[in-house]
Biotite code that builds the C-alpha atoms (Angstrom):
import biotite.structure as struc

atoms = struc.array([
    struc.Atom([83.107, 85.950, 136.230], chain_id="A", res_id=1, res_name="UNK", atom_name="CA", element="C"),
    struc.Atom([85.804, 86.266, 134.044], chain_id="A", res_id=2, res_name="UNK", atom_name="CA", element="C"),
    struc.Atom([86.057, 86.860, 130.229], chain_id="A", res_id=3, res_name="UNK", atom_name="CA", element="C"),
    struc.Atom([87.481, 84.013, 127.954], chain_id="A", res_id=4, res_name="UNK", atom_name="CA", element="C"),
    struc.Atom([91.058, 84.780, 126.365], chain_id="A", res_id=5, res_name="UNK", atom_name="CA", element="C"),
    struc.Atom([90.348, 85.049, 122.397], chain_id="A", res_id=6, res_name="UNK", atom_name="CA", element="C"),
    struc.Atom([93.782, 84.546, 120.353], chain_id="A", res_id=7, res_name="UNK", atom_name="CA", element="C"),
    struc.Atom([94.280, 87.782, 118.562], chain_id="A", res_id=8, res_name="UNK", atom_name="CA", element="C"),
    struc.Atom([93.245, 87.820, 114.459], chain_id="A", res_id=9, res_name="UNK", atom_name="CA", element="C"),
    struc.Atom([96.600, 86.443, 112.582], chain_id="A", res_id=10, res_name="UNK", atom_name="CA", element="C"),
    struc.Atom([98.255, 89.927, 111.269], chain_id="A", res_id=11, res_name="UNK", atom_name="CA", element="C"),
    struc.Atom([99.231, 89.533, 107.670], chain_id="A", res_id=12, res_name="UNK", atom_name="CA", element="C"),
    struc.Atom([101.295, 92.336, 105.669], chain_id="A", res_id=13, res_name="UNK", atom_name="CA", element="C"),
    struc.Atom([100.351, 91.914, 101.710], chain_id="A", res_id=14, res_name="UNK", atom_name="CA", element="C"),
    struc.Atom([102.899, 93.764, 99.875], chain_id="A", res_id=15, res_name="UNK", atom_name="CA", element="C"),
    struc.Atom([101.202, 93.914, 96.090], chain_id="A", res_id=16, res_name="UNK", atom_name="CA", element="C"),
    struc.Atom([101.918, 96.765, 93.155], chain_id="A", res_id=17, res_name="UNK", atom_name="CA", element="C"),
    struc.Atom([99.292, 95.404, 91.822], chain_id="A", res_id=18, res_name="UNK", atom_name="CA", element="C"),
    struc.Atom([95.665, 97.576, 93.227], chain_id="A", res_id=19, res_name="UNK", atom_name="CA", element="C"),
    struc.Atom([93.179, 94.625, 92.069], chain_id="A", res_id=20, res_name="UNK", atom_name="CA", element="C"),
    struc.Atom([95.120, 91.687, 93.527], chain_id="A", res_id=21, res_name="UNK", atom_name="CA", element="C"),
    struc.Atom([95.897, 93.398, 96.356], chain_id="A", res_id=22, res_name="UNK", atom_name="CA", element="C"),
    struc.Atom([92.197, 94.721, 97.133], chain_id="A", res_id=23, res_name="UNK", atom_name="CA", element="C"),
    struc.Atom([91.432, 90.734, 96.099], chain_id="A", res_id=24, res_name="UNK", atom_name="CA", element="C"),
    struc.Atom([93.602, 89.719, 99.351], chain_id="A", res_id=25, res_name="UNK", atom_name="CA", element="C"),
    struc.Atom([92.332, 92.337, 101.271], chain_id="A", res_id=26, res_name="UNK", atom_name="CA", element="C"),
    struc.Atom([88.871, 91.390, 101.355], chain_id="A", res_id=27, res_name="UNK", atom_name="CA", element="C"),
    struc.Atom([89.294, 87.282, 101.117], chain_id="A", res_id=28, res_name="UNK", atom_name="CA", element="C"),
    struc.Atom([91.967, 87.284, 104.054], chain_id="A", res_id=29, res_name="UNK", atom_name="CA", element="C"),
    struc.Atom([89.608, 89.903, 105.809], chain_id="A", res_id=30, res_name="UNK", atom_name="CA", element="C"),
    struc.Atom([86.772, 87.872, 105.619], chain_id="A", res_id=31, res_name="UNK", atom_name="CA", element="C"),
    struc.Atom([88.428, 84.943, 106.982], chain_id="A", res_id=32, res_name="UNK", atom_name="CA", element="C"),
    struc.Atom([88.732, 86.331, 109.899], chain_id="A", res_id=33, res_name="UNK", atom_name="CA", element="C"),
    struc.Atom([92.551, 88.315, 109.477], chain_id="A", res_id=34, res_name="UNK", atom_name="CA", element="C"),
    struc.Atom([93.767, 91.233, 110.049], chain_id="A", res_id=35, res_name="UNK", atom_name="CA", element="C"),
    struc.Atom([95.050, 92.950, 106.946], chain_id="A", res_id=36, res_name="UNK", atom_name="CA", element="C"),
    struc.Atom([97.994, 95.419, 106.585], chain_id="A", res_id=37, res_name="UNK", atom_name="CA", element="C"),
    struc.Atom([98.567, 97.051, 103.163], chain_id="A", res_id=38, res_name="UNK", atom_name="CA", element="C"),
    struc.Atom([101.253, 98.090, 101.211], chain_id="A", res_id=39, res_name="UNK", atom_name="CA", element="C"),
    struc.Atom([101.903, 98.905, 97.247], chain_id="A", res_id=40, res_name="UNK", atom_name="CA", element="C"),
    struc.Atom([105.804, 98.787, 97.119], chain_id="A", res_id=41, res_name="UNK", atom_name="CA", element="C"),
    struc.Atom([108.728, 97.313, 98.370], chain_id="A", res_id=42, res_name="UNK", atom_name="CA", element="C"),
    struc.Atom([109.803, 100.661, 100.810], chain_id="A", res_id=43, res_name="UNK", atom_name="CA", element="C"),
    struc.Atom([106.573, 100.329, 102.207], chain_id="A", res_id=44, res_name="UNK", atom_name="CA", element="C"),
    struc.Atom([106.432, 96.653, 103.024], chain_id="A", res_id=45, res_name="UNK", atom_name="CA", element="C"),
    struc.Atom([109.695, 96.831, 104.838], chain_id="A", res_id=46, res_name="UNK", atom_name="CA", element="C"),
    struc.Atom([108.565, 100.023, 106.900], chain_id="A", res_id=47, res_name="UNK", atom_name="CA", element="C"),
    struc.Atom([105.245, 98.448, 107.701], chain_id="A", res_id=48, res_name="UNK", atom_name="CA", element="C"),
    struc.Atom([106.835, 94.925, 108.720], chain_id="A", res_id=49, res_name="UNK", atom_name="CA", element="C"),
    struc.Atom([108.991, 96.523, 111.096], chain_id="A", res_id=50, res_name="UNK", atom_name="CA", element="C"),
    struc.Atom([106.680, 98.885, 112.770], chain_id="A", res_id=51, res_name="UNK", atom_name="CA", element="C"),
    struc.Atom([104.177, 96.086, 112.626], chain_id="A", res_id=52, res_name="UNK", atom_name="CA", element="C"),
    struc.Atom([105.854, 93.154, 113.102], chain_id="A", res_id=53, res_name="UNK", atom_name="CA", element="C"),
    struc.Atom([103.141, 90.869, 110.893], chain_id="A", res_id=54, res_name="UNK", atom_name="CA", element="C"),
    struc.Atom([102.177, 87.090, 112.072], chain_id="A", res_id=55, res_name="UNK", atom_name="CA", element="C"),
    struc.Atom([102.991, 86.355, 107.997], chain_id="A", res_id=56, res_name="UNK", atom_name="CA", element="C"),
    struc.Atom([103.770, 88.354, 104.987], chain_id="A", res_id=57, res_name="UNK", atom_name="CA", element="C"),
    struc.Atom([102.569, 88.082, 101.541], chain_id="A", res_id=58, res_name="UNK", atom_name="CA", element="C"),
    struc.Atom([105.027, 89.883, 99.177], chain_id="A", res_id=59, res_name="UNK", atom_name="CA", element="C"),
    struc.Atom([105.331, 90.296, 95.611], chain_id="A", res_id=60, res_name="UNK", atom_name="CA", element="C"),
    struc.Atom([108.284, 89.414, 93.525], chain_id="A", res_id=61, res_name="UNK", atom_name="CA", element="C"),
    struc.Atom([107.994, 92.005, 91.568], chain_id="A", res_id=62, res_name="UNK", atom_name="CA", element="C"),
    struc.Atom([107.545, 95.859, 93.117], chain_id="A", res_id=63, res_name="UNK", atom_name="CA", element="C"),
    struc.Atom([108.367, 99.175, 92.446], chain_id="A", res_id=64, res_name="UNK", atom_name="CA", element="C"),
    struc.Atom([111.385, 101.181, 94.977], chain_id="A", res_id=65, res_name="UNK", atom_name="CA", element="C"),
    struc.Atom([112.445, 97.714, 96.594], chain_id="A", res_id=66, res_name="UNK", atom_name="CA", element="C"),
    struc.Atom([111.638, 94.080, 94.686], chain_id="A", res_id=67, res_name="UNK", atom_name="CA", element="C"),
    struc.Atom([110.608, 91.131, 96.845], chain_id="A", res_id=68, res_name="UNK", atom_name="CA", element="C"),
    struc.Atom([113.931, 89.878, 97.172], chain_id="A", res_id=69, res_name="UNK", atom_name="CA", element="C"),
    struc.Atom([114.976, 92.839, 98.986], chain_id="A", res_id=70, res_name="UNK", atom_name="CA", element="C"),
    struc.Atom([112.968, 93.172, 101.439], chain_id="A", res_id=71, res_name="UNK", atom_name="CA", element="C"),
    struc.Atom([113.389, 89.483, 101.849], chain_id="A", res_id=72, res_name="UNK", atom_name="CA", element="C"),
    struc.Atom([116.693, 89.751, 102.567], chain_id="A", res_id=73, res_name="UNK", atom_name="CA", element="C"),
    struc.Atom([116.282, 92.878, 104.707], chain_id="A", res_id=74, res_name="UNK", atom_name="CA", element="C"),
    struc.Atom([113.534, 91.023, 106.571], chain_id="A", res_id=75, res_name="UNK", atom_name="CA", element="C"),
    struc.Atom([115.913, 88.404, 107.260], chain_id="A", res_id=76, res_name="UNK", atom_name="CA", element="C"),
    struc.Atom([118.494, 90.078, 108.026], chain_id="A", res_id=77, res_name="UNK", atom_name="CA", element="C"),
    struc.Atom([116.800, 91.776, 111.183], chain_id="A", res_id=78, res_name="UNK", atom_name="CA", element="C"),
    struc.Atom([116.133, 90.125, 114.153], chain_id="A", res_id=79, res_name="UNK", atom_name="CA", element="C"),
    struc.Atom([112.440, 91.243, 114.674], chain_id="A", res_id=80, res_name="UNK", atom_name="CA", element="C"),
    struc.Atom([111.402, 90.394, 111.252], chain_id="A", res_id=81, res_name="UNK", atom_name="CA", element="C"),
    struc.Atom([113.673, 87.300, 110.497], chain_id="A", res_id=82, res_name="UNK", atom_name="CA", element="C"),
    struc.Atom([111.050, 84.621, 111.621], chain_id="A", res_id=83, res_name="UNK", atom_name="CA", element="C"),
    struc.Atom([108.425, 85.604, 109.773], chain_id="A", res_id=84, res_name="UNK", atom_name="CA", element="C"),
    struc.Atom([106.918, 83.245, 107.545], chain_id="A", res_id=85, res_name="UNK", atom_name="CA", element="C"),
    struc.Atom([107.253, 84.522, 103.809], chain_id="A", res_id=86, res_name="UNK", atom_name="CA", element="C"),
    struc.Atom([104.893, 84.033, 101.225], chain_id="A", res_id=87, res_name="UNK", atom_name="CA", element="C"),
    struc.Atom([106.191, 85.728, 97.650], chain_id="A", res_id=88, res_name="UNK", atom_name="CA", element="C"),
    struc.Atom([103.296, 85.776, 95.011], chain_id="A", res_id=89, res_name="UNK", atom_name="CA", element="C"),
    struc.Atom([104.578, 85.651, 91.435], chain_id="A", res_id=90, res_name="UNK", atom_name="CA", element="C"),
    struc.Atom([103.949, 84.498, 88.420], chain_id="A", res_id=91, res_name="UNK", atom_name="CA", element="C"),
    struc.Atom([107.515, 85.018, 86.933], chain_id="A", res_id=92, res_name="UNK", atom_name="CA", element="C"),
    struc.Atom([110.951, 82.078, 87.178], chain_id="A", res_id=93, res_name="UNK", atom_name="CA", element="C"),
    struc.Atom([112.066, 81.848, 91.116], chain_id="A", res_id=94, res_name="UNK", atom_name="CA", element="C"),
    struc.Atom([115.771, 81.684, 91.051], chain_id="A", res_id=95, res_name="UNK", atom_name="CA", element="C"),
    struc.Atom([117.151, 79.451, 93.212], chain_id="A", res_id=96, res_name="UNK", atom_name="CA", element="C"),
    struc.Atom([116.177, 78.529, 96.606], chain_id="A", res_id=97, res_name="UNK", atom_name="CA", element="C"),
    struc.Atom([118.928, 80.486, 98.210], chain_id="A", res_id=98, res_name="UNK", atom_name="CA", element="C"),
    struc.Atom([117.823, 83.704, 96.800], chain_id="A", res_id=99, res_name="UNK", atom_name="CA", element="C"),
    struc.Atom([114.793, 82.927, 98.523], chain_id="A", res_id=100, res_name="UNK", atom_name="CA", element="C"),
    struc.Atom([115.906, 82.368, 102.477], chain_id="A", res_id=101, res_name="UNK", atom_name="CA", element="C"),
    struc.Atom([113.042, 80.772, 103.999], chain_id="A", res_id=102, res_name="UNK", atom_name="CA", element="C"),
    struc.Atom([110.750, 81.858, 101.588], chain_id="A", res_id=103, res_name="UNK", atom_name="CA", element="C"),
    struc.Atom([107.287, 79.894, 100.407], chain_id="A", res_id=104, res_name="UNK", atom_name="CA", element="C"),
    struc.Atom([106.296, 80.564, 96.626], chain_id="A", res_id=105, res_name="UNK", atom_name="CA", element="C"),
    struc.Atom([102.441, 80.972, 95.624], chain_id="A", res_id=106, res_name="UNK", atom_name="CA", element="C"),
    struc.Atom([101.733, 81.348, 91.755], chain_id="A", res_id=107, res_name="UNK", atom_name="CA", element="C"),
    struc.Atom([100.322, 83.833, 90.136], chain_id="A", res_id=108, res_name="UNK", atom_name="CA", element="C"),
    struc.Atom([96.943, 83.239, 89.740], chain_id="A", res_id=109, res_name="UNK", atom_name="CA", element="C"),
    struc.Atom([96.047, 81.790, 92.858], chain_id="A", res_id=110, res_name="UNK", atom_name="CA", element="C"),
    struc.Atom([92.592, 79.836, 94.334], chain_id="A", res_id=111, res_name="UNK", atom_name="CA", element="C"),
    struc.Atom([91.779, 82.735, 97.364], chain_id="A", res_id=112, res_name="UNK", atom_name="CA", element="C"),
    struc.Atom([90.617, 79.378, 99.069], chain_id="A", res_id=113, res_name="UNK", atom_name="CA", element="C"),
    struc.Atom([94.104, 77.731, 98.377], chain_id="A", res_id=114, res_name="UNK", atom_name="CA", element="C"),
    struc.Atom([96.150, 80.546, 99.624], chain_id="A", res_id=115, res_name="UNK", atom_name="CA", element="C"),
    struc.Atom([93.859, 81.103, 102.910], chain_id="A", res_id=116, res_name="UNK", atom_name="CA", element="C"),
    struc.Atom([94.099, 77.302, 103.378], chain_id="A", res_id=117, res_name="UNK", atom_name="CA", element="C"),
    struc.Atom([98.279, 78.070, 103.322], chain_id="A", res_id=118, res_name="UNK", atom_name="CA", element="C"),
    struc.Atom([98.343, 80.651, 105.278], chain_id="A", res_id=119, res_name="UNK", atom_name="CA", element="C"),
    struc.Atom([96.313, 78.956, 108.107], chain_id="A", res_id=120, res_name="UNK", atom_name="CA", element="C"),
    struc.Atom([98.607, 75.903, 107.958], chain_id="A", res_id=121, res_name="UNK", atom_name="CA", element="C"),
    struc.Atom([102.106, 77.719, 107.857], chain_id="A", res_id=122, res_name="UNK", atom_name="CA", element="C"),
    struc.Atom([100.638, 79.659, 111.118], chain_id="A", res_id=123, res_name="UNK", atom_name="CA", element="C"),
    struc.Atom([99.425, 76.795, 112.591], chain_id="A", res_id=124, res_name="UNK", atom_name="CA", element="C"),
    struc.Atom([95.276, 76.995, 112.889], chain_id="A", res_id=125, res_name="UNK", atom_name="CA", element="C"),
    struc.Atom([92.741, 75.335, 111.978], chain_id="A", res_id=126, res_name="UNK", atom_name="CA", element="C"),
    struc.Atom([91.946, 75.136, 108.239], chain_id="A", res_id=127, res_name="UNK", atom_name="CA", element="C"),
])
């Protein structure tokens, strides 16, 4: 007899300053069934997203050592991190969509049911 295939968890890197939100993500993405990778700057993210190489990223607009839109664009501009899906949390102005390559936008606050529901979609499972 052989064992049934299970698809892997979904690997998602949430790049947060911010302890509370971040431990907020942690535990709703967690308990919906993800696997959770961790980081609390900009550096970090971009180390950990190309060791890693996450399913999706959730990254702050707003960090300490490297903001959002630099690792964005350093994310992009590699070729084992440039199709990842994006998600920048923030509750500050955008900029325009350019700035953004690719790039989804969730507000700050956010429904932990919403953003699950969005993550599921832009990776393609079952809400």
């Amino acid at each position: 007899m052989t064992a049934a295939w299970v698809a892997p968890e979904p690997k998602v890197l949430v790049a947060e300053d911010d302890p509370s939100v971040r431990l907020t993500i942690e535990f709703v993405l967690q308990d919906e069934g993800f696997e959770v990778l961790l980081a609390e700057d900009g550096e970090q993210a971009l180390k950990i997203a190309l060791n890693e190489l996450p399913d999706l990223i959730l990254l702050d607009q707003i960090m300490p050592k490297l903001d959002g839109k630099q690792v964005l664009s350093a994310l992009r501009e590699d070729d084992r991190t440039s199709h990842i899906p994006v998600f920048v949390l923030t509750g500050m102005p955008r900029g325009a969509p350019e700035e953004w390559p690719g790039a989804q936008f969730v507000g700050k606050p956010f429904e932990p049911d919403e953003l699950v529901r969005l993550l599921r979609q832009r990776l393609g499972r079952k809400t």
